[in-house]
C-alpha positions as CSV (number, residue, x, y, z in Angstrom):
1,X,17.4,12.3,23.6
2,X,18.1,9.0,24.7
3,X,21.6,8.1,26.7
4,X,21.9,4.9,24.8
5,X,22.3,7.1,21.8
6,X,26.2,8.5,22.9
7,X,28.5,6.0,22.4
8,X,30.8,6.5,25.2
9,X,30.3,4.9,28.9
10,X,32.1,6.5,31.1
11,X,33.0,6.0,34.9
12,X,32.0,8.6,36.9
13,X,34.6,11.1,37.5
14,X,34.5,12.9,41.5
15,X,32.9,16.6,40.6
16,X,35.1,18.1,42.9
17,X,36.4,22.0,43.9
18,X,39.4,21.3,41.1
19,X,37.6,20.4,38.4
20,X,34.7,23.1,39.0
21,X,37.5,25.9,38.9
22,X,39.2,24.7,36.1
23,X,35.5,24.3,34.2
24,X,34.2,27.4,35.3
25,X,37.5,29.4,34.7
26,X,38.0,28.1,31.2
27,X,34.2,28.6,30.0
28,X,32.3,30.3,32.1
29,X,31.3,33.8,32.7
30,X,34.8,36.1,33.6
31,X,35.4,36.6,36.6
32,X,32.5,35.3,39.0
33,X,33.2,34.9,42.7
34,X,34.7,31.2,43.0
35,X,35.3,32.3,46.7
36,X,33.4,28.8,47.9
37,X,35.6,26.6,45.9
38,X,38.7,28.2,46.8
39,X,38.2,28.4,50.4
40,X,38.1,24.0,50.2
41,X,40.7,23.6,47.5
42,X,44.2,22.5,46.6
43,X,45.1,25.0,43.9
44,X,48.4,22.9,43.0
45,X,46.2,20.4,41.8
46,X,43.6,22.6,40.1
47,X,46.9,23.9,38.2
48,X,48.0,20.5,36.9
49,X,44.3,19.4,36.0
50,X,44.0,22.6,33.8
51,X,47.5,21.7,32.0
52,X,46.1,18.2,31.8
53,X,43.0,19.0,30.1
54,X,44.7,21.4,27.7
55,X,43.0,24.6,28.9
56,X,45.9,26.1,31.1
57,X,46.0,28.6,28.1
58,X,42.8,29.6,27.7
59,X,42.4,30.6,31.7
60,X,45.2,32.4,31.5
61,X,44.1,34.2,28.2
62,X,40.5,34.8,29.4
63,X,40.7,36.1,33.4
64,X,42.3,38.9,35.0
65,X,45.6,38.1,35.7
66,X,45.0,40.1,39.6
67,X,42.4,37.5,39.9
68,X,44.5,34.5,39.0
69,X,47.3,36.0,41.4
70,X,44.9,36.1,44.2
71,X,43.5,32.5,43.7
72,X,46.8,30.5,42.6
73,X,49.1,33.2,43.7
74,X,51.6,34.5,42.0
75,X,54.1,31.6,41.2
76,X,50.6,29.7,40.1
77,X,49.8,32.6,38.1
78,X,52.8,33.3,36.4
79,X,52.6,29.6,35.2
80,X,49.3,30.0,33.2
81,X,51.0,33.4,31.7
82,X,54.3,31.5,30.9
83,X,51.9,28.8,29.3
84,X,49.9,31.6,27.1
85,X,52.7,33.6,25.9
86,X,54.1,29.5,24.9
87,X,51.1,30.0,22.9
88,X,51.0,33.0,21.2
89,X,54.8,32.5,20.3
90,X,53.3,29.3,18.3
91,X,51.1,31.1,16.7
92,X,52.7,34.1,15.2
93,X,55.2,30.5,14.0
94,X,52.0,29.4,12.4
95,X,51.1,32.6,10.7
96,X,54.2,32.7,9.0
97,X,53.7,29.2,8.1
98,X,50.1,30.0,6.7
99,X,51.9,33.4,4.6
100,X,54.3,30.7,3.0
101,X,51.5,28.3,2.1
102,X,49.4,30.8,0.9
103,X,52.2,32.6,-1.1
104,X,53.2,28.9,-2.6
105,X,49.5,28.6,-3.6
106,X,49.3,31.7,-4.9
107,X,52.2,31.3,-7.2
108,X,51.4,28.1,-8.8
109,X,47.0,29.4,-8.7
110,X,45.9,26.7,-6.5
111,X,43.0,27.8,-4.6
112,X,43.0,26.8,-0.6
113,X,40.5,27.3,2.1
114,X,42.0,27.0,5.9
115,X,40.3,25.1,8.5
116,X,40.3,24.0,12.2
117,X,42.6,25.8,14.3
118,X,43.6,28.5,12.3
119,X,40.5,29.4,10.2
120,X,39.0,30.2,14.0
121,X,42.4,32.6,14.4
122,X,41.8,34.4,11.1
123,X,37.4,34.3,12.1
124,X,38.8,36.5,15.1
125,X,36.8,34.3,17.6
126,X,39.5,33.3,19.7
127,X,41.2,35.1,22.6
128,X,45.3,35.6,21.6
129,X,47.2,32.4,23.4
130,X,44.1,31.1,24.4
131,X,44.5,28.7,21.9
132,X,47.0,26.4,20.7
133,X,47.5,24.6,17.3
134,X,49.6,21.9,16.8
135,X,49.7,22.4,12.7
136,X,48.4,24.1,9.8
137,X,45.5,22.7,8.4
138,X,44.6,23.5,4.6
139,X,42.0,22.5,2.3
140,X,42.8,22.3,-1.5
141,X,40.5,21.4,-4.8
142,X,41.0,17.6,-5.4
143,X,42.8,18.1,-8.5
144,X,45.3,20.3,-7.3
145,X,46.6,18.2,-4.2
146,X,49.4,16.7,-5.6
147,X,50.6,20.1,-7.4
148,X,50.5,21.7,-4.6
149,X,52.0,19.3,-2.3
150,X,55.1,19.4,-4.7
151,X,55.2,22.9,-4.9
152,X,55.6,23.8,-0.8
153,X,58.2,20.6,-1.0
154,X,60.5,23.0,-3.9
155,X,59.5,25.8,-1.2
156,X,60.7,25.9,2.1
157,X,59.2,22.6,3.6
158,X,60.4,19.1,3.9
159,X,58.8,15.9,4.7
160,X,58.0,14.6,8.4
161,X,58.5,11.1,8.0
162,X,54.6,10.4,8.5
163,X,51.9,8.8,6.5
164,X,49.5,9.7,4.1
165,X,45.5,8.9,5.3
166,X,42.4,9.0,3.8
167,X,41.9,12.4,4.2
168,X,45.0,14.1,3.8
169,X,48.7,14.0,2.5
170,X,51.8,13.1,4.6
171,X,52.6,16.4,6.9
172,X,54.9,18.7,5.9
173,X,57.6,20.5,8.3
174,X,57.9,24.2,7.1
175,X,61.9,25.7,7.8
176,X,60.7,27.3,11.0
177,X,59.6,23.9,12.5
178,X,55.8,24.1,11.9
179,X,53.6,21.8,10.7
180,X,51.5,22.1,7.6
181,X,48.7,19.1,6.2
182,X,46.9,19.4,3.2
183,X,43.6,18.1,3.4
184,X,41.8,16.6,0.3
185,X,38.4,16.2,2.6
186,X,36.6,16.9,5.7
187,X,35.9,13.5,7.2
188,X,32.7,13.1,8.7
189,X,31.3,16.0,6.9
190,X,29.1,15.3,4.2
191,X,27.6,17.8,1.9
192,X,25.4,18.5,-1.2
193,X,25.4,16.0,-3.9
194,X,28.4,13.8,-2.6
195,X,26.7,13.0,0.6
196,X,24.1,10.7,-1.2
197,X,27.6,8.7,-2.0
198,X,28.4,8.7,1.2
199,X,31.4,10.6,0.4
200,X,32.9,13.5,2.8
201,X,32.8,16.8,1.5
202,X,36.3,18.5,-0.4
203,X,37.1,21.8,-0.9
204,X,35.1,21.4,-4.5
205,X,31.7,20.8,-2.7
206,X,32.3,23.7,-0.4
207,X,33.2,25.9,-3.1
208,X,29.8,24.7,-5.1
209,X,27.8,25.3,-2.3
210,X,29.0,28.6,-1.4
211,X,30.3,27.3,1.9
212,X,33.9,29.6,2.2
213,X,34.3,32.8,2.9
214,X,36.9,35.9,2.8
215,X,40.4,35.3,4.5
216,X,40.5,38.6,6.3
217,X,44.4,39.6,7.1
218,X,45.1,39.8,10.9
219,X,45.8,42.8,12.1
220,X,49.6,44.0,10.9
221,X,49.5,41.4,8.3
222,X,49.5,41.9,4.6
223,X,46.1,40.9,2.9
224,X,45.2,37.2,1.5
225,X,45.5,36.1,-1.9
226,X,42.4,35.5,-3.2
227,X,42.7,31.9,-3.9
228,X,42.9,32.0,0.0
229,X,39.4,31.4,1.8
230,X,38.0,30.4,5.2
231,X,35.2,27.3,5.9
232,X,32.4,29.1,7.0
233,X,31.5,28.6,10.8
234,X,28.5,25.8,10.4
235,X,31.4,24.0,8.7
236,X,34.2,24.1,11.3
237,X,31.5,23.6,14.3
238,X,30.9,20.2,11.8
239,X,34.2,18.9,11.1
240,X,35.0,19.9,15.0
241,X,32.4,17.3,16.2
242,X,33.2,14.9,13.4
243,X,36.9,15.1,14.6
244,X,36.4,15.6,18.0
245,X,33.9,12.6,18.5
246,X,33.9,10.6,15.5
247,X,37.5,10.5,14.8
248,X,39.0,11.3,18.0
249,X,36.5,10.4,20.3
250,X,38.1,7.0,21.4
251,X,41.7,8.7,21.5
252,X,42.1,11.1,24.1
253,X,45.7,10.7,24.5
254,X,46.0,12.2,20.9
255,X,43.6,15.2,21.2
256,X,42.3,17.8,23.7
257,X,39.1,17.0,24.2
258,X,37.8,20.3,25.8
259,X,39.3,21.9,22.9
260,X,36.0,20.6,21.3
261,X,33.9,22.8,24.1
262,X,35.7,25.8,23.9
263,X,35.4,25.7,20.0
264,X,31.8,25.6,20.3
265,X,31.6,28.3,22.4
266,X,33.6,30.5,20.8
267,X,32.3,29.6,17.3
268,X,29.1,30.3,18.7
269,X,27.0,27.8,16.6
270,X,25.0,25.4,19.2
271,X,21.6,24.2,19.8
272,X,18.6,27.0,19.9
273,X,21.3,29.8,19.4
274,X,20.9,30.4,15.4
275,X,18.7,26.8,14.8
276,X,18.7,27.5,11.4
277,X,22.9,26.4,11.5
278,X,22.6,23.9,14.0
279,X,19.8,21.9,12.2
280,X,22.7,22.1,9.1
281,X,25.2,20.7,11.4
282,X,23.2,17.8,12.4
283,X,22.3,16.6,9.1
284,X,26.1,17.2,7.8
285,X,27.1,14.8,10.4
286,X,24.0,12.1,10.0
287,X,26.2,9.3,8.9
288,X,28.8,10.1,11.4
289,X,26.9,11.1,14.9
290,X,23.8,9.8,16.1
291,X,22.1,13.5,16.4
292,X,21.4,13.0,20.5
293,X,25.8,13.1,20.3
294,X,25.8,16.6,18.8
295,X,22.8,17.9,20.3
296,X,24.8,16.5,23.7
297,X,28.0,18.4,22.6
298,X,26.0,21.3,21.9
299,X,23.5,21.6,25.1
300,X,27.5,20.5,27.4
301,X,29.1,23.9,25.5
302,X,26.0,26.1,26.5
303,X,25.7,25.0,29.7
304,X,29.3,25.5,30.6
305,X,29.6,28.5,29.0
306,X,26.6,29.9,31.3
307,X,28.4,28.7,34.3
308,X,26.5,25.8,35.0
309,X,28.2,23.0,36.1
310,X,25.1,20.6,37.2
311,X,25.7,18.0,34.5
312,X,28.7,17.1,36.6
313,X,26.7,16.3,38.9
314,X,24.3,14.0,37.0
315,X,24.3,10.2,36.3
316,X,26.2,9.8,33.2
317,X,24.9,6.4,32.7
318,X,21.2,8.4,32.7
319,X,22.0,11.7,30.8
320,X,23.8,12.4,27.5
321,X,25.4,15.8,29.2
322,X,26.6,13.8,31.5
323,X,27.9,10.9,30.0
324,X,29.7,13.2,27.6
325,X,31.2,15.3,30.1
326,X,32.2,12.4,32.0
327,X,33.9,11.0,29.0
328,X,36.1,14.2,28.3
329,X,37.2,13.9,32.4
330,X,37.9,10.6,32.3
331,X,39.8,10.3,29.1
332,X,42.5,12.9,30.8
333,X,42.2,11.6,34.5
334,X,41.3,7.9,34.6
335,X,44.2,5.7,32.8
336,X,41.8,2.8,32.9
337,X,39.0,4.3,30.9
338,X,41.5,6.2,28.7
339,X,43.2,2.4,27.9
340,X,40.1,1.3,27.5
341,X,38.9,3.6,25.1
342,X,41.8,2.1,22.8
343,X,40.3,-1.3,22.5
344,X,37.3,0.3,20.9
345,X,39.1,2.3,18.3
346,X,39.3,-0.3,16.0
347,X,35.4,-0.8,16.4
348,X,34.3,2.4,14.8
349,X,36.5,4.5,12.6
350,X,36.1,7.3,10.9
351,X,36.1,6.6,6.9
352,X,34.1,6.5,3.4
353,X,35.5,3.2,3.0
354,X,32.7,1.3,4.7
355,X,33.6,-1.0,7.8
356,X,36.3,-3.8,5.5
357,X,37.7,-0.8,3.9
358,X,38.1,1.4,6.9
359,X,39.5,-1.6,9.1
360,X,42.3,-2.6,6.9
361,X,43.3,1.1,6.7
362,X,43.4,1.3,10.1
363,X,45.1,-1.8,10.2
364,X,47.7,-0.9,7.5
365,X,48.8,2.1,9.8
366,X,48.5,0.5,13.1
367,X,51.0,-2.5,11.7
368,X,53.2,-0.8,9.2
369,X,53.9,3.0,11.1
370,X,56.6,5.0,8.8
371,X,60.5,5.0,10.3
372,X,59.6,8.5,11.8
373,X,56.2,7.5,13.2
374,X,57.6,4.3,15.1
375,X,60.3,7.3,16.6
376,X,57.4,8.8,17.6
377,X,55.4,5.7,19.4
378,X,58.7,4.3,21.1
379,X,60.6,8.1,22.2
380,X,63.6,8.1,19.8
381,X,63.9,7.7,16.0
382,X,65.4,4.0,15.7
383,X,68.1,3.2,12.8
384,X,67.4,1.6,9.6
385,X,68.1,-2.0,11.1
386,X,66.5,-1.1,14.3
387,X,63.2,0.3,12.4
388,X,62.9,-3.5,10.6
389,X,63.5,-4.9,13.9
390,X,60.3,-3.3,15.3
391,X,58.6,-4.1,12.4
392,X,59.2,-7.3,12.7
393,X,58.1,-7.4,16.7
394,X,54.8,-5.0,16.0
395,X,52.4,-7.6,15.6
396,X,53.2,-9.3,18.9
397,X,54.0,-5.9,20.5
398,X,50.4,-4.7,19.2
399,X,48.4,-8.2,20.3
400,X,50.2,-7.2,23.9
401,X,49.1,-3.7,24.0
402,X,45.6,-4.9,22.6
403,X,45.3,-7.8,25.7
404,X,46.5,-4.8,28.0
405,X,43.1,-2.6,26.6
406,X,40.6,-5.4,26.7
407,X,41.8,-5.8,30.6
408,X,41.6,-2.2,31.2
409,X,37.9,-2.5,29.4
410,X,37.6,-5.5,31.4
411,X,38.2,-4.1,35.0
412,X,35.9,-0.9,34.0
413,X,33.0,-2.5,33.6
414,X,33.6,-5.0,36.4
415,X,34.2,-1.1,38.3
């Protein structure tokens, strides 16, 4: 596995006490004795690195909360419980989001197979609030997209305000405030017959190859409709590292990179731990990862998981552990690398549209963001005149931010 292979160069991030608690904590065995990094630590610090990295939850979720008292004590502690019971709060939201979806499916016989986030909740391989989910993500046969968009919109969901992409519809708000998208492909994931095209698989090639399984009620909850399935696990460990690296990969201010680890580990699908899946992984992804990026992502999750923390310690400019784990610490705690990374997004994006294509979607959205989306980007939804008016200034204000990114990419490498 060669480093040039990975596609990130990160600087290196300072492996220290924090950031081996916080690793160790959210992957690791449960429970070790961390008594040598807590004797030469600043646990206020380890606290806010956790919530930056998006795994507060997920400690909090997986260690004794006598042992999280006795290390951050017990105002620290009762912070990571505050943020998991945040979480499972937003989850039992997004079950009753998933029972309307389903239900509106159901009604009008659309077939839909959940994926991401929540297909891991209704797998059973997450710990409750250890994991949050920011939406709803559904995948529905190709011909049936537009039916059943219009159907949950006559239901009880309205629109967001944002755009429709290449791979799914425009996100829909549901009456209790969460967040539903209905997906008409897996980007980056490229299956059976389709692949050859070079075209990302849809809930039609994963129903012809037998790819989705069984929703399984949660516990309490009232079975499934059976046009309700799940992506099987080699699936959702593929479209995680399509999303996660491929899609996401140069955005970390829009995604939780660690998410990615703790997916794989919980998923359970990673190098020499069931080959047979992993080697299916690898060649779903061929035309989106280099294989020494997965196999990276892969070896990163099972050495964390084990509790060990050397690739921290190893030259990320040498080793593709490294340089990956490097690349999910920077992205959260160096603002130079993490502007940096934005000048490259342009470079390589994820699409079936081939490099013109791709570019001028990326463009399109970049340039022309919908009323709601420019709220979103600038803090506060601006009026109709006001929303022209930044139209109007987004070229310059984008050929500002872009000079702003090619500095920041600048200075690194000078670094």
């Amino acid at each position: 596995m060669e480093r040039r292979n990975i596609r990130f160069r990160p600087p290196r991030i300072a492996f220290n006490s924090e950031v081996r608690w916080v690793l160790a904590r959210a992957f690791g065995p449960v429970a070790t004795n961390l008594g040598e990094l807590v004797a030469v630590w600043d646990s206020r610090a380890a606290i806010e690195l956790a919530d930056r990295l998006g795994l507060t939850a997920r400690i909090a979720a997986r260690q004794p909360p006598s042992l999280l008292v006795t290390e951050l004590g017990k105002a620290g502690a009762d912070g990571l419980r505050a943020t998991r019971l945040a979480v499972s709060a937003a989850d039992l939201r997004l079950d009753a989001v998933a029972e309307a979806v389903a239900r509106v499916a159901a009604d009008r016989g659309v077939s839909i197979a959940f994926v991401k986030g929540y297909a891991l909740r209704l797998l059973g391989v997450v710990v409750e609030g250890g994991r949050g989910s920011a939406d709803l993500d559904v995948l529905a046969p190709v011909e049936a997209l537009e039916r059943l968009q219009l159907a949950l919109l006559e239901a009880d969901f309205r629109p967001s305000g944002g755009s429709e992409f290449e791979h799914q519809l425009p996100a829909l708000i549901h009456s209790s405030g969460g967040v539903v998208e209905v997906h008409r492909m897996l980007p980056g994931v490229r299956v059976g017959p389709s692949a050859a095209r070079g075209e990302s698989v849809t809930w039609n090639g994963l129903n012809a190859a037998d790819l989705l399984v069984e929703a399984v009620p949660l516990p309490g909850r009232r079975p499934w409709p059976p046009e309700c399935r799940v992506a099987q696990r080699r699936v959702l460990v593929a479209h995680l590292l399509a999303h996660a690296i491929a899609q996401h990969g140069w955005a970390p201010h829009g995604y939780p990179a660690f998410r990615m680890i703790a997916d794989l580990i919980d998923l359970g699908v990673m190098p020499e731990e069931g080959a047979a899946e992993w080697e299916w992984v690898v060649k779903a992804l061929g035309q989106s990862l280099h294989p020494a990026e997965a196999q990276a992502a892969g070896r990163l999750a099972q050495q964390l998981r084990d509790g060990d923390l050397s690739a921290g310690e190893a030259n990320p400019d040498a080793e593709p552990v490294a340089a990956l784990l490097h690349h999910l610490l920077a992205g959260a705690m160096d603002s130079e690398y993490r502007s940096s990374l934005r000048f490259r997004m342009l470079a390589e994006p994820l699409s079936d549209k081939g490099g013109v294509g791709a570019l001028f979607s990326v463009l399109r959205h970049t340039v022309l963001p919908t009323r709601a989306e420019m709220g979103r980007i600038h803090g506060t939804t601006p009026s109709l005149i006001g929303y022209l008016g930044r139209l109007l200034w987004r070229p310059v204000d984008l050929a500002l931010r872009a000079g702003r990114y090619a500095l920041s990419a600048w200075r690194l490498r000078s670094r």
